[in-house]
N, C-alpha and C positions, 0 to 999 in steps of 0.2 A: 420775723421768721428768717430773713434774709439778712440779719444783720453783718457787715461784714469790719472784719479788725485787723489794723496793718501793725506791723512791728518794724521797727529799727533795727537791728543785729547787728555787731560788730564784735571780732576779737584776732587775736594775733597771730593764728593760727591756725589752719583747717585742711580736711581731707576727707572728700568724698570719694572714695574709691572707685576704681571704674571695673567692673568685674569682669572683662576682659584679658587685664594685665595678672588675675590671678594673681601666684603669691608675693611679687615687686609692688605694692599700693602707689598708684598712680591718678592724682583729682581730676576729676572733672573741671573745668577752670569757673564754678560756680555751683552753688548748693544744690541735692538733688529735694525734690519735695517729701521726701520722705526724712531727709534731717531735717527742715521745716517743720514738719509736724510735730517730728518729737522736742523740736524746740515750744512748741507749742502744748504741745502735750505737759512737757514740765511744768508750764503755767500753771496749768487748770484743765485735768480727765476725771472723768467719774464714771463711776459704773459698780458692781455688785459682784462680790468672789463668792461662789460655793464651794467650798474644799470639798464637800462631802460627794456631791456630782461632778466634781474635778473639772468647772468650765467658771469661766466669766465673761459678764454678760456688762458689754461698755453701753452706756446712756446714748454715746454720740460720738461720731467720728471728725476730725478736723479735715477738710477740705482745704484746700492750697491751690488758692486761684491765680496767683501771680507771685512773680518772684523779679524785684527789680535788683539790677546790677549798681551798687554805687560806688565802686572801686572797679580798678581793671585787672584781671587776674595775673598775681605775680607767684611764682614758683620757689620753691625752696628745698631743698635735697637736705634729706635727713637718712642718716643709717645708726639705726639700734638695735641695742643685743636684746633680745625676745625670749622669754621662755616656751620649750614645745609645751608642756606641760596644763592643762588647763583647770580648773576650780572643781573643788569637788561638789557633789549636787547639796542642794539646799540644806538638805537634813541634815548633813555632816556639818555642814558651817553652824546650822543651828546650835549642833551638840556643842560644837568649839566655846562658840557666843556661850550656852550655858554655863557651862562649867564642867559638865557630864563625861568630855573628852579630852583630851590632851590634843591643842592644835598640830598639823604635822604643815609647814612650812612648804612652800616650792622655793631652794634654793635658786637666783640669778646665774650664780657662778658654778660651776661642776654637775655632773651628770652619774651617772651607773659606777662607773670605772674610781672617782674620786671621791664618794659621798656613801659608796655601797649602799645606796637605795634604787629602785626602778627608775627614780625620774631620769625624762631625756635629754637633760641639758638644756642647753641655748642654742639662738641660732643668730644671726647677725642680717639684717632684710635693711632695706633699701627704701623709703618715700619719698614719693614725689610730692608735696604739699603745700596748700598753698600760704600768703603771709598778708598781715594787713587786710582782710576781709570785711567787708562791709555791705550787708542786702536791706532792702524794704520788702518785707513781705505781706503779702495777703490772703487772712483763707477766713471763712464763714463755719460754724458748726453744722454737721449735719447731722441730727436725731435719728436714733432709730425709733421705728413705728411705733414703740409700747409708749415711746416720750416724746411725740411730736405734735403734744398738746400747746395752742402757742404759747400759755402762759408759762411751760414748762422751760420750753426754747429760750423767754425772755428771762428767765431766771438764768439760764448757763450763760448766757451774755450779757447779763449785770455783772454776775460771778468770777467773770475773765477781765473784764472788762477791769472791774477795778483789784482785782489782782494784777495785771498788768501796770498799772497805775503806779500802785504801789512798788512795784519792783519785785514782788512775792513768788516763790518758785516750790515748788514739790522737791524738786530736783536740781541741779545746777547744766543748766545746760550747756551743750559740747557740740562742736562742728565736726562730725562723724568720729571722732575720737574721743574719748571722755577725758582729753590730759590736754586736749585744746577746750577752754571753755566756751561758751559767749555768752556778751551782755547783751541784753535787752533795754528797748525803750515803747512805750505805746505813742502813737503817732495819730493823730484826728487828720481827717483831709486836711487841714486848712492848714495844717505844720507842717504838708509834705513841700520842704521849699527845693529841694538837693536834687537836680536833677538825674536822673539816669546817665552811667556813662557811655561814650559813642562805642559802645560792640556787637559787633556783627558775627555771630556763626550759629554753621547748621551742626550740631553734635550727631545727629543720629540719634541711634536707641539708644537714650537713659533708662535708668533706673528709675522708675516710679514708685513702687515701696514692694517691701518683703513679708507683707500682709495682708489678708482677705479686709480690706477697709466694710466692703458692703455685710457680712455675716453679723448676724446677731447675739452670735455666743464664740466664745473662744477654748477649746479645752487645753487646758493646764498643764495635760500631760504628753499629748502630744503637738506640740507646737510647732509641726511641720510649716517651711515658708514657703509663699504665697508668693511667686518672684514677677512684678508686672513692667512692660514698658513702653516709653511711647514716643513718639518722635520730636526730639526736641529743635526748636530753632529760637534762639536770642536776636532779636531786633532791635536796635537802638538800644540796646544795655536791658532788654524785656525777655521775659521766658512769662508765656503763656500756660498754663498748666490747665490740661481739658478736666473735666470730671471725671472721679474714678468711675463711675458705672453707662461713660461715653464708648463708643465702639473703634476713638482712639486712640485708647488704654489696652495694650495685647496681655491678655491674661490668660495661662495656663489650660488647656480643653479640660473638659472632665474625665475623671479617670483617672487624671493627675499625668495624665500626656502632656 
């Protein structure tokens, strides 16, 4: 029930956002658990869509008990031209993908005045991001009630397990950017030889995730976020990460206060 699985990560590139700095993206000088997870999640998520009652309802959420440092955080300044403009919703992409529609483009370059269409143009933004990234991470699945049968449990943790193994992914996964990838490796105790490197700081309030991790259903159509956080300190190159349904996860009052 407890079983727990660490991974390797590395890749060239990353940016955790710190939501502070608003619209200049400025990292955190290490992953938040919530890119964790979704690196996680690319592995190996399961769970059941109903379009018809517009909710989905996930088997099991990823927990992220630890996040070790194996590089020391180096910085990288990057400025690129962005489009204001953003995707149009599902249905329209689908039509496109059919055939049914004639695709309508977001041009990069020109905006209203040059292209005589509405889009808004570019914009030119600034990251602060970081380079050469390397974590060991660890988190355990946690079932929700309907599947916290053990034999069910051990089924999602053969499942990951050797999809991990393999190197096998849903998705490719990205260190808060989808144009920074990362690799993965699966890692047994007895391979962790690398030790953590010497870093020391207290960050503050992180970002813990932009999702209800504990709910049992999700609705489709309104996917309001769930913004939690909690207090972060790196110890010898370690970020502890409490449980999300611990009282030192600050999460949003009811009401939506």
């Amino acid at each position: 029930m407890n079983t727990r699985h660490t991974l390797e990560v590395w890749g060239d590139l990353a940016c955790f956002s710190r939501p502070e700095m608003k619209v200049e993206r400025f990292s955190y000088p290490l992953i938040t658990p919530s890119a964790a997870r979704g690196i996680f999640d690319a592995i190996y998520w399961e769970g059941v869509r109903d379009n018809k009652k517009g909710i989905m309802r996930p088997y099991f959420h990823w927990q992220i008990e630890r996040i070790e440092m194996l590089s020391l955080p180096r910085y990288i300044a990057l400025r690129r031209n962005e489009v204001k403009d953003t995707a149009p919703a599902d249905r329209t992409i689908k039509s496109w993908m059919e055939g049914r529609v004639a695709p309508t483009p977001i041009w990069a370059d020109g905006g209203k005045e040059e292209l005589g269409t509405d889009q808004k143009g570019r914009t030119q933004r600034q990251t602060m991001a970081l380079k050469d990234v390397r974590y060991r991470i660890t988190a355990r699945i946690v079932p929700k009630p309907r599947f916290a049968a053990p034999g069910q449990v051990k089924k999602f943790n053969s499942i990951f397990a050797r999809r991990a193994r393999q190197g096998k992914c849903f998705q490719q996964p990205y260190f808060g950017c989808r144009e920074f990838p990362a690799f993965f490796e699966y890692i047994r105790p007895e391979d962790e030889k690398t030790r953590p490197v010497g870093f020391d700081q207290h960050l503050g309030w992180m970002l813990y995730d932009v999702f209800d991790l504990g709910r049992e259903k999700v609705s489709l159509k309104k996917a309001e976020p769930f913004i939690t956080l909690f207090d972060a300190r790196v110890v010898d190159g370690v970020l502890e990460v409490p449980p999300f349904e611990s009282k030192a996860v600050r999460k949003p009052r009811q009401g939506g206060a």
